[in-house]
C-alpha positions as CSV (number, residue, x, y, z in Angstrom):
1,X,0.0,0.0,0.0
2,X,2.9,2.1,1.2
3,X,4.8,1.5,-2.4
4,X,1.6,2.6,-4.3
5,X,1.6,6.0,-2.2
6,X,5.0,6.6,-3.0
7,X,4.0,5.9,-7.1
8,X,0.8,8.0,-6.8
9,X,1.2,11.4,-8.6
10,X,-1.3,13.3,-6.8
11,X,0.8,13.2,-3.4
12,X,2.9,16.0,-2.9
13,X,6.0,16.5,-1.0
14,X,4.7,17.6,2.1
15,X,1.9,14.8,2.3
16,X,4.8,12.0,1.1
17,X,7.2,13.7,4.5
18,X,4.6,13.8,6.7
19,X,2.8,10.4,6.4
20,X,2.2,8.1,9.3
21,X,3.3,11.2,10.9
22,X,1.5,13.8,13.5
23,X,-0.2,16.0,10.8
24,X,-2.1,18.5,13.7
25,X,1.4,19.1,14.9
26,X,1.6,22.7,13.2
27,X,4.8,22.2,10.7
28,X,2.4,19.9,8.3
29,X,0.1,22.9,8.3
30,X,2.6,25.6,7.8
31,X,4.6,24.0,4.5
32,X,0.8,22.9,3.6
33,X,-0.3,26.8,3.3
34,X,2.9,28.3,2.8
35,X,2.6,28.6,-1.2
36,X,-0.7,30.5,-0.4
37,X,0.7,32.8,2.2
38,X,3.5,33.7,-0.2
39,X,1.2,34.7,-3.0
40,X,-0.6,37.0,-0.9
41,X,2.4,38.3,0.5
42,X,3.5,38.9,-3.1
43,X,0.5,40.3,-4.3
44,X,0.2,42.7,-1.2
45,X,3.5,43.9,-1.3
46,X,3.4,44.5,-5.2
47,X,-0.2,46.9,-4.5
48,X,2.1,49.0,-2.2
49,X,4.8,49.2,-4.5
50,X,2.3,50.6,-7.3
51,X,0.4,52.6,-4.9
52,X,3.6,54.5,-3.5
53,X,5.2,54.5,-6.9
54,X,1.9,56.5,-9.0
55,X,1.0,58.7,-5.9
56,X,3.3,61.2,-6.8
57,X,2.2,60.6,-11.1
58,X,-1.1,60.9,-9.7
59,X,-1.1,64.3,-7.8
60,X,1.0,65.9,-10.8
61,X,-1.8,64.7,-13.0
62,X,-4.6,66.2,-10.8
63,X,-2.6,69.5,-10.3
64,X,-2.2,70.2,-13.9
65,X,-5.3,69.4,-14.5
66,X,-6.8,72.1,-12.0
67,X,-4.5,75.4,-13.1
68,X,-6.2,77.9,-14.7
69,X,-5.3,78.5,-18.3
70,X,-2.5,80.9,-19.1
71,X,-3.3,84.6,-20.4
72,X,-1.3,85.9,-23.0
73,X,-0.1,89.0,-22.7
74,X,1.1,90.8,-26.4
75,X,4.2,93.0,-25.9
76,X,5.2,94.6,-29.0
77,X,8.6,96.4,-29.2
78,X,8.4,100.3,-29.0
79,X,10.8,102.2,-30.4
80,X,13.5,104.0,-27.5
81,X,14.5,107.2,-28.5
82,X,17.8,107.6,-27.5
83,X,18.4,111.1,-25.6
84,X,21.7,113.1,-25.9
85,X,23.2,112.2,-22.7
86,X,23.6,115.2,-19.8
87,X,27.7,116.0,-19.7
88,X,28.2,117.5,-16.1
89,X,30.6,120.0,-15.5
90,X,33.2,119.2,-13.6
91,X,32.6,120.5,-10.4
92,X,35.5,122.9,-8.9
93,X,37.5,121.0,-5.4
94,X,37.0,122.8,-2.1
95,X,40.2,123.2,-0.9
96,X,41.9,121.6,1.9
97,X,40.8,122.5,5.5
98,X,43.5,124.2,7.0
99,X,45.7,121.8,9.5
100,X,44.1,122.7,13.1
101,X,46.5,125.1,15.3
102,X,49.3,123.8,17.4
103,X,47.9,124.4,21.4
104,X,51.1,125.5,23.4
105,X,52.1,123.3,26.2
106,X,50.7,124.1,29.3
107,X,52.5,125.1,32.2
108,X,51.4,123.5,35.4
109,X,49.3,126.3,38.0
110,X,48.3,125.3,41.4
111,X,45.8,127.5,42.4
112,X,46.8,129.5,45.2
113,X,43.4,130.5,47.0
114,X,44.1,133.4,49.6
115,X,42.0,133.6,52.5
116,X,40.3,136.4,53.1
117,X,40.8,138.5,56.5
118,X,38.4,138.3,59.3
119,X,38.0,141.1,61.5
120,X,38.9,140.3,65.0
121,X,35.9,141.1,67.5
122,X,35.5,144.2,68.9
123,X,36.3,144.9,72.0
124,X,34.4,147.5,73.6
125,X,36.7,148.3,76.3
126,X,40.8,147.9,74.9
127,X,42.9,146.9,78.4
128,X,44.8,149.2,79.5
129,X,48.7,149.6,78.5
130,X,51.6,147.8,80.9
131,X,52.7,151.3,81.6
132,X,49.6,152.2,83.0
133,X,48.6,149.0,84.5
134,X,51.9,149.1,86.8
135,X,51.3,152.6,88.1
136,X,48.3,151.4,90.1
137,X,45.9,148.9,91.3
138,X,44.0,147.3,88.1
139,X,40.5,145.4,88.8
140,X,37.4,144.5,87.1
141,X,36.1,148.1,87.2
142,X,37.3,151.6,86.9
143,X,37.3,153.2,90.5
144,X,39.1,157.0,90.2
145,X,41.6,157.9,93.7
146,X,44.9,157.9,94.6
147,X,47.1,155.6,92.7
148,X,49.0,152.8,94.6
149,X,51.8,150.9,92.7
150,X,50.8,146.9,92.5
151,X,53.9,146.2,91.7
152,X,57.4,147.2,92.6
153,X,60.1,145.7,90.5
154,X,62.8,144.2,92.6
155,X,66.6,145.7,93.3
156,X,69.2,144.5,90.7
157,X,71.5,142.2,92.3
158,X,75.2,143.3,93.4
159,X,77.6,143.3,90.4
160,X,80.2,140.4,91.2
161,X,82.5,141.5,88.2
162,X,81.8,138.5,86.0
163,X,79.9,137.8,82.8
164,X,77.1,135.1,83.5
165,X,77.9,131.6,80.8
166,X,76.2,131.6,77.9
167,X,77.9,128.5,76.6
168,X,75.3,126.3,74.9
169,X,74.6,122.8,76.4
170,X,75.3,120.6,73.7
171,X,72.9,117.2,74.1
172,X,74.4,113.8,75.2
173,X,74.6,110.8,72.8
174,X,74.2,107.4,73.3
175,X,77.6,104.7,73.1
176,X,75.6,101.8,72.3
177,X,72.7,103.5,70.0
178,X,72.8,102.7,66.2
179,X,71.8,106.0,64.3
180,X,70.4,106.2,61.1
181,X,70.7,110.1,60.4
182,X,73.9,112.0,61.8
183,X,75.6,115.2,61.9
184,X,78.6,113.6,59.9
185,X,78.7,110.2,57.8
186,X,81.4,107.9,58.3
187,X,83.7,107.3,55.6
188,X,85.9,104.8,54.0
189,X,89.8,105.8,53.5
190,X,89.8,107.0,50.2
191,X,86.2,107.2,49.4
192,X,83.5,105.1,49.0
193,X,84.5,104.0,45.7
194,X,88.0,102.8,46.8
195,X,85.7,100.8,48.6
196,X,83.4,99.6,46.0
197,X,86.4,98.5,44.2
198,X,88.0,96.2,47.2
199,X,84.6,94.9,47.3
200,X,84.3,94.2,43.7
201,X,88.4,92.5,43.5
202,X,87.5,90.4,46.8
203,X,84.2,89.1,45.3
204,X,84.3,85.4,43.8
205,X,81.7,85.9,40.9
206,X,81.5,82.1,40.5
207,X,79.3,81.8,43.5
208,X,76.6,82.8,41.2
209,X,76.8,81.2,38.0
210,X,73.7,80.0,36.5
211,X,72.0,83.4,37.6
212,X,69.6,85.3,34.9
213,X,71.2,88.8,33.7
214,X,72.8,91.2,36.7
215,X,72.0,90.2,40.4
216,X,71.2,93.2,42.8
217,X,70.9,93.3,46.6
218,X,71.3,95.7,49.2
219,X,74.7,95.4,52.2
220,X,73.8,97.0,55.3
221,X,76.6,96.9,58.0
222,X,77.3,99.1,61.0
223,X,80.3,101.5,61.2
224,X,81.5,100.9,64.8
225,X,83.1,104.2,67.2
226,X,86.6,103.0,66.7
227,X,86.3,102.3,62.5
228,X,85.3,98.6,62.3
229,X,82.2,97.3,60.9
230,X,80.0,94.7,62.2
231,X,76.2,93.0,61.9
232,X,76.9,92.7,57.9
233,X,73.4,91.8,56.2
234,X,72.9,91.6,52.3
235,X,69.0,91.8,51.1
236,X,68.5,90.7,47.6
237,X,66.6,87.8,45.8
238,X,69.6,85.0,45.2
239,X,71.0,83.7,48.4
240,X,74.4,82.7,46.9
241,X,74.6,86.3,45.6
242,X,74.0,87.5,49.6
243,X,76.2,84.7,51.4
244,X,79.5,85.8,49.3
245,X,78.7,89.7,49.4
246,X,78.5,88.9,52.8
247,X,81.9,87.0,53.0
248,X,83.4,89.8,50.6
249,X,82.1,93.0,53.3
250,X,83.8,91.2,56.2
251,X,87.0,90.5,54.5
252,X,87.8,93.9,53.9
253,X,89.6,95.2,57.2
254,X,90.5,98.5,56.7
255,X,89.3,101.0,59.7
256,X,86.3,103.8,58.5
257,X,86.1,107.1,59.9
258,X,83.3,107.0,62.3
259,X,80.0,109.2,62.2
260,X,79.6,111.7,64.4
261,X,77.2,113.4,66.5
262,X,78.0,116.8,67.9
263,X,82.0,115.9,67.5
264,X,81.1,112.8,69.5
265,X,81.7,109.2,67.7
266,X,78.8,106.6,67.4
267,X,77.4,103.7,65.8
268,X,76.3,104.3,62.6
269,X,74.0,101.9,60.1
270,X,75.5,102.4,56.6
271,X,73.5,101.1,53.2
272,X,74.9,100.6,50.2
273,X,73.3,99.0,47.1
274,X,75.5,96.6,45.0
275,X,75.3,94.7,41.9
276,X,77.0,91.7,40.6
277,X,77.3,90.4,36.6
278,X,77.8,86.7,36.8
279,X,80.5,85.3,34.7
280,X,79.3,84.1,31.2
């Protein structure tokens, strides 16, 4: 039975796979409508495909047909007559503004306001004179009688023969006081180049290398009573520059000429800016 199944042309495929075989499964049915499916599919999807592809045919269509028919307008050429054309004259240049005047400098005016002068109050009654007022009695109001001296200047004192001192006290200074501002500034021998230039010979310039352009800084040092120096200090903003100016001051032991203060030596705080080009 089974070999005249297999010889019988009316089977197809899917009934000859799926015999003997669990039919209500679902794949029997799905390869058993599958060739309908795809025909609708196909016919479907073509419907679309016409739909979307005249749309745009069709609303051309439908436009044209609703414009309104075009007027024509006749233009016929007129003839231009050609004017003689308007030559302007030339019209004469305005000359140049002159160049604006040179204002004069200025000179500088503070305005010097004067005040103007009050009258002092008067004073109805003036007092009386220092004459008058030590020939009698003075009070708060005139009285007229006899006059009485108030006062009775006293008896110059005996002559001793001897003029009285006018020698002017000269004030003390301080030993141990460090001043700023004296009467006289203490000085180097020779001047206070000779002792730039010690400072400059003395000064080992390879402490410094590496540094950008010229290296500034300010020594400060005291200038003791007897010519010596002491509490050397360097401000400036490279330390190796300040350590060997340091070093450099304090080698130099020549004596100064101390400052004084009403001929009286003291202590005396001397600046002195300095600069230093390291070596190249």
């Amino acid at each position: 039975m089974a070999d005249e199944n297999i010889y019988n042309q009316n089977l197809t495929l899917d009934e000859i796979v799926f015999e003997n075989r669990n039919k209500a499964y679902g794949a029997y049915d799905l390869r058993h409508q599958y060739p309908r499916l795809l025909t609708k599919s196909f016919i479907i999807g073509t419907g679309l495909f016409l739909v979307t592809a005249l749309t745009p045919f069709i609303y051309m269509t439908i436009k044209s047909m609703n414009e309104k028919a075009a007027v024509e307008v006749k233009s016929d050429l007129v003839e231009i007559i050609e004017e003689e054309p308007i030559i302007e004259q030339p019209k004469e240049e305005e000359p140049p503004p002159p160049p604006p005047p040179v204002e004069e400098e200025k000179i500088e005016i503070i305005q010097n306001v004067v005040p103007e002068p009050v009258k002092a109050p008067k004073i109805e009654t003036p007092p009386p004179p220092i004459s008058e007022q030590l020939k009698t009695t003075t009070g708060a109001v005139a009285q007229e009688g006899v006059r009485a001296p108030a006062y009775t200047p006293p008896p110059p004192p005996p002559s001793t023969g001897t003029k009285a001192s006018t020698a002017e006290v000269k004030p003390q200074v301080s030993e141990n006081t460090v001043y700023n501002e004296v009467e006289q500034t203490a000085e180097f021998p020779g001047g206070i180049n000779a002792f730039r230039r010690k400072v400059s010979d003395n000064f080992d310039s390879s402490a410094i290398e590496g540094a950008d352009g010229v290296v500034k800084g300010e020594v400060t040092f005291v200038v003791e009573r007897d010519g010596s120096i002491t509490d050397v200090k360097v401000t400036g903003k490279n330390s190796d520059f300040n350590s060997e100016a340091v070093r450099t001051v304090k080698s130099i032991k020549n004596k100064w000429t101390p400052a004084k203060i009403n001929g009286q030596s003291v202590r005396y705080r001397y600046r002195l800016p300095l600069a230093m080009q390291p070596p190249e």
